[in-house]
C-alpha positions as CSV (number, residue, x, y, z in Angstrom):
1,X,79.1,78.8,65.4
2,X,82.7,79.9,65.4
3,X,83.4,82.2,68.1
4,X,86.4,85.3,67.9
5,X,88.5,86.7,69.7
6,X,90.3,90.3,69.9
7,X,93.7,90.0,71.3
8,X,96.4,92.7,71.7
9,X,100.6,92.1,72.2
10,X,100.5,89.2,69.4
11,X,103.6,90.3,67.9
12,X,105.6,87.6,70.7
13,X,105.4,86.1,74.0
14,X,102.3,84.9,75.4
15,X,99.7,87.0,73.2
16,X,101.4,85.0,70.1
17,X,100.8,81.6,71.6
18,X,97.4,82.3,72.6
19,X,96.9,83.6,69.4
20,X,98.0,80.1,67.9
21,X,96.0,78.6,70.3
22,X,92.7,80.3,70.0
23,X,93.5,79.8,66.4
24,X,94.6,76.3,66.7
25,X,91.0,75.5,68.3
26,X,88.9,77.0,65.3
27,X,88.1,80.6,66.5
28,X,88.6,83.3,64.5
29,X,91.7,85.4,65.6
30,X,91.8,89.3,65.8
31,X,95.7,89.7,66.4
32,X,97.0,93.2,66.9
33,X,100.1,94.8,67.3
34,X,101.9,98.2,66.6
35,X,104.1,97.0,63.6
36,X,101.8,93.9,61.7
37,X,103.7,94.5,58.5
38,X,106.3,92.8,60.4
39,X,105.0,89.4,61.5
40,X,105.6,86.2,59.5
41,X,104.0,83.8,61.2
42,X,100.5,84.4,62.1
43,X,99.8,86.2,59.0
44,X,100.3,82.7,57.5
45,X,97.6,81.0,59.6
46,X,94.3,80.4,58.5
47,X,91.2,82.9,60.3
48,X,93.8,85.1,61.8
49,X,93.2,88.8,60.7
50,X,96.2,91.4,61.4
51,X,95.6,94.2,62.8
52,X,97.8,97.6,63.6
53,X,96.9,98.9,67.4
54,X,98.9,101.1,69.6
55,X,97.3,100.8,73.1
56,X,99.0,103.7,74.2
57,X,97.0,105.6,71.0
58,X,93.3,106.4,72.1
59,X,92.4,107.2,69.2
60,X,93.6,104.5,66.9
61,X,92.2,102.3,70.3
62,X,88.7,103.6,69.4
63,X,88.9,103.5,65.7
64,X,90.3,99.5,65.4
65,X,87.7,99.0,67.7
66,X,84.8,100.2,65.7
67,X,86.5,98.9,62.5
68,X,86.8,95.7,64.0
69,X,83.1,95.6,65.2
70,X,81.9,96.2,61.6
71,X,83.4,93.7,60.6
72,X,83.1,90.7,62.8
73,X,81.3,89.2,65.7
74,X,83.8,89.4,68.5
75,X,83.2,87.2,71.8
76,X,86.1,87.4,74.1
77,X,88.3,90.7,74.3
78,X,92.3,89.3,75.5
79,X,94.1,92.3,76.6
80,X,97.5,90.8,76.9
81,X,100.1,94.0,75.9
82,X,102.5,94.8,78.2
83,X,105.6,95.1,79.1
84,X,108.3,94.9,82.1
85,X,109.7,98.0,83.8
86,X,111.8,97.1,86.3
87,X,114.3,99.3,88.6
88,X,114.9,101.2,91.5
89,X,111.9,104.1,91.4
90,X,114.9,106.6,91.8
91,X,116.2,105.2,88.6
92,X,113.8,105.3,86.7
93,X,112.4,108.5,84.7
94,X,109.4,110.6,84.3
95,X,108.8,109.4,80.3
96,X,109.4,105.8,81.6
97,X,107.2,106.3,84.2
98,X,104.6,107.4,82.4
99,X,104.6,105.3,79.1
100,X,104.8,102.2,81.5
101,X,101.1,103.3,82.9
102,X,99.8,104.3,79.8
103,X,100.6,100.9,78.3
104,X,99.8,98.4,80.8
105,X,96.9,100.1,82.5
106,X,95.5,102.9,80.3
107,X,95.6,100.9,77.7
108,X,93.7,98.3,78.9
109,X,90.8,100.3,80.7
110,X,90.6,102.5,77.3
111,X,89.9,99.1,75.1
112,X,87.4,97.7,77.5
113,X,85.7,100.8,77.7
114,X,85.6,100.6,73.7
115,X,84.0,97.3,73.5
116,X,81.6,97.6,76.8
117,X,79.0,99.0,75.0
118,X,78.8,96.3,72.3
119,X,78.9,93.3,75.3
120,X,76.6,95.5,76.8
121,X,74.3,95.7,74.1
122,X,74.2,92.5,72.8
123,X,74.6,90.8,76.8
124,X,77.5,88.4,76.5
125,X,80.9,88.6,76.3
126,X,84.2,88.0,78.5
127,X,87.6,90.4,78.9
128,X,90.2,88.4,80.0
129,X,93.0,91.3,81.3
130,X,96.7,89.3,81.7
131,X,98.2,90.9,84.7
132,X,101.2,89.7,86.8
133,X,102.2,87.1,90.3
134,X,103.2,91.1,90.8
135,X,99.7,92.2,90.6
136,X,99.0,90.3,93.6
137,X,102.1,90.8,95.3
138,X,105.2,93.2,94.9
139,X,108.8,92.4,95.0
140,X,111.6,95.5,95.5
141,X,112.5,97.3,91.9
142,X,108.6,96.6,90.4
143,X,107.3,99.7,92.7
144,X,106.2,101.0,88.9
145,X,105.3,97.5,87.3
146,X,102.9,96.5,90.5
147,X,101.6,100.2,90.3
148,X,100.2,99.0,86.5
149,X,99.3,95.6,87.6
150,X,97.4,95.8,90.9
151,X,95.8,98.8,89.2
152,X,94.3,96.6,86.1
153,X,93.4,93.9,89.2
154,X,91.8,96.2,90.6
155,X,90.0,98.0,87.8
156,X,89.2,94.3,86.8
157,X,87.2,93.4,89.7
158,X,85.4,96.7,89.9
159,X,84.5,96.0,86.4
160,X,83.4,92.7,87.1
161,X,80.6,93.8,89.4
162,X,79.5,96.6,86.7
163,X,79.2,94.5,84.0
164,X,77.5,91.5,85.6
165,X,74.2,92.6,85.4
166,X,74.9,92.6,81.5
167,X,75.8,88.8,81.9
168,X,79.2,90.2,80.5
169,X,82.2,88.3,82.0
170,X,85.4,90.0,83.5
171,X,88.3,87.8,84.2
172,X,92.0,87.9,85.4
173,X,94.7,85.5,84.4
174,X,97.8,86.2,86.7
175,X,101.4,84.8,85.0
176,X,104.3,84.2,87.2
177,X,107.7,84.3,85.7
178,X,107.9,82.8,81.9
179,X,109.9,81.8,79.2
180,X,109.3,85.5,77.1
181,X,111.3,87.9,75.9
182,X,110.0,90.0,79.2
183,X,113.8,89.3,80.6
184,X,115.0,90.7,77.3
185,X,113.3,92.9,74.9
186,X,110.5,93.8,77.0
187,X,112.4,94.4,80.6
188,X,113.1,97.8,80.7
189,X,114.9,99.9,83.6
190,X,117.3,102.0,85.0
191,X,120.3,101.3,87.4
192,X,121.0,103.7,90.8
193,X,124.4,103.5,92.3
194,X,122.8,103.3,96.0
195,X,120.7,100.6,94.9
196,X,123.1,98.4,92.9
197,X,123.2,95.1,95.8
198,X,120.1,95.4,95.6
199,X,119.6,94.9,91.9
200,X,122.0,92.5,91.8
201,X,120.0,90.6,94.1
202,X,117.1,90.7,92.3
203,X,118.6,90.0,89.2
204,X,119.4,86.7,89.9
205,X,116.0,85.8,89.6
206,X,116.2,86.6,85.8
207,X,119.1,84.4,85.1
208,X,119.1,81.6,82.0
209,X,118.9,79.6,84.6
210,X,115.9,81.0,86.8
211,X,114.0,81.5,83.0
212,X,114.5,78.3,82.2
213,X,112.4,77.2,85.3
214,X,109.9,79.7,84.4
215,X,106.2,78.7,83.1
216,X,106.4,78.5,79.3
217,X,103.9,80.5,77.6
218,X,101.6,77.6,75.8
219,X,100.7,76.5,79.3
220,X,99.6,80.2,80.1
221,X,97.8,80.6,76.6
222,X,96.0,76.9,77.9
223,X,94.6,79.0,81.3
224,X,93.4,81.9,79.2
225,X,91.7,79.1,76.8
226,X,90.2,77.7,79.8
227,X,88.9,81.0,81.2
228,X,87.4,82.3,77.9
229,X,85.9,79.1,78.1
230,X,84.7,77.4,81.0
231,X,81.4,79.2,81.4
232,X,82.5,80.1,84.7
233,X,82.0,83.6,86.9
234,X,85.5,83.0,88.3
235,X,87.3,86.0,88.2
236,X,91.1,85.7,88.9
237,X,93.1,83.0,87.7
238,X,96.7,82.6,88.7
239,X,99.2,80.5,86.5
240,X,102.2,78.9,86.7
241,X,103.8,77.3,90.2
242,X,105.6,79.8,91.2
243,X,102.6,82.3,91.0
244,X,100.6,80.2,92.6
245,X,102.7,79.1,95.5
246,X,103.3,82.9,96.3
247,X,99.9,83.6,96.3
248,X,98.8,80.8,98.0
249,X,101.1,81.9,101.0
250,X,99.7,85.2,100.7
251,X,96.0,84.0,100.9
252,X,97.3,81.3,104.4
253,X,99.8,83.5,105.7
254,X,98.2,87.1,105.1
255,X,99.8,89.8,103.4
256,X,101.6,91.6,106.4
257,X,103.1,88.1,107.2
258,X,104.5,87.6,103.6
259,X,105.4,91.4,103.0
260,X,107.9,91.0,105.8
261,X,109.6,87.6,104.8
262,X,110.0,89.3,101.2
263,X,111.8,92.7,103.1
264,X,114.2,89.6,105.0
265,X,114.8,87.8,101.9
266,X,116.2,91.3,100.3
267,X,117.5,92.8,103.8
268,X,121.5,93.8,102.3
């Protein structure tokens, strides 16, 4: 029976090429994003329906949900949309602030609690929430960033224990750096004159020529195949080498231990 799956933040980056991919592997595709009357390419592909979805919008969250489920059988819920805010916290304002958390962690617990009484009901299901090497760990101008990304870890988790007893899956895939328009279009900030070393520092890691090091997103879209997938209870999956060698050092090291080589490495 072929199997669907709802996915949010298709419009580029790594909700595209899952989209491809889920597509690519004979599931149906439920591909939203805020502006679908401007995609061109998935609206060409075969079982891939287009949706319009604001995740910042509770309302229009609720309503494409239900329209969705009147529609079609969905098995695995993707939320993927997001986006980079990155800056000293000084720097950054209230309205960024605030449309950061509504977007990358609002967003998300508001669609899973839209589709948690349908897994519940019908006792299957997976959510695979795409958080961030940064929603493990923090590095200096992602205070903001972290704050959305441990918090959808952690409401991820607490979820996972809820839902079990449904046989309803939660699981985490956590990216490290890739080859996204999060270093352009997506990486949003502000600038603070007392802070500017310090940016410059951290810049560097978001060179062309860091980015070109970075995990492409095909090979994320492949672990997010695998978790919706394997039949497993895992629940976090962390992607990409550099993702996984930071958090491996985290896990052998312990997190006071690694917090304090990261404050060396950006001591001015």
């Amino acid at each position: 029976m072929q199997k669907t799956i709802f996915i949010t933040g298709t419009s580029s980056g790594l909700g595209k090429a899952a989209a491809r991919l889920f597509q690519s592997k004979g599931w149906k595709v439920i591909a939203t994003m805020r502006n679908p009357e401007k995609e061109t390419e998935l609206n060409q592909l075969e079982n891939v329906t287009l949706l319009a979805l604001d995740v910042t919008n509770n309302q229009q969250v609720e309503q494409t949900v239900a329209d969705t489920l009147r529609l079609h059988a969905v098995d695995v819920v993707l939320n993927n949309a997001g986006y980079g805010l990155i800056g000293p916290l000084e720097a950054l304002t209230g309205e960024q602030i605030a449309t950061q958390i509504q977007t990358n962690l609002s967003g998300v617990i508001q669609l899973s609690k839209a589709f948690i009484p349908y897994f519940r009901e019908k006792r299957s299901g997976v959510f695979i929430n795409v958080t961030s090497t940064f929603g493990l760990l923090s590095f200096p101008t992602c205070s903001i960033y972290s704050a959305t990304k441990f918090g959808v870890d952690g409401f991820s988790e607490g979820l996972f224990y809820e839902l079990a007893q449904f046989g309803v899956q939660v699981k985490v895939v956590a990216p490290g750096g890739m080859q996204t328009d999060f270093t352009g279009r997506s990486l949003q900030g502000g600038i603070h004159p007392a802070y500017q070393q310090l940016i410059d520092k951290v810049s560097e890691g978001y060179s062309p020529e860091q980015v070109a090091n970075y995990t492409k997103p095909e090979e994320v879209a492949q672990i997010i195949f695998e978790a919706a997938t394997d039949g497993k209870g895992q629940l976090r999956y962390v992607a990409g080498k550099d993702a996984t060698a930071l958090y491996n050092e985290r896990l052998e090291a312990g997190p006071e231990a690694q917090a304090q080589k990261i404050k060396a490495q950006f001591m001015l």
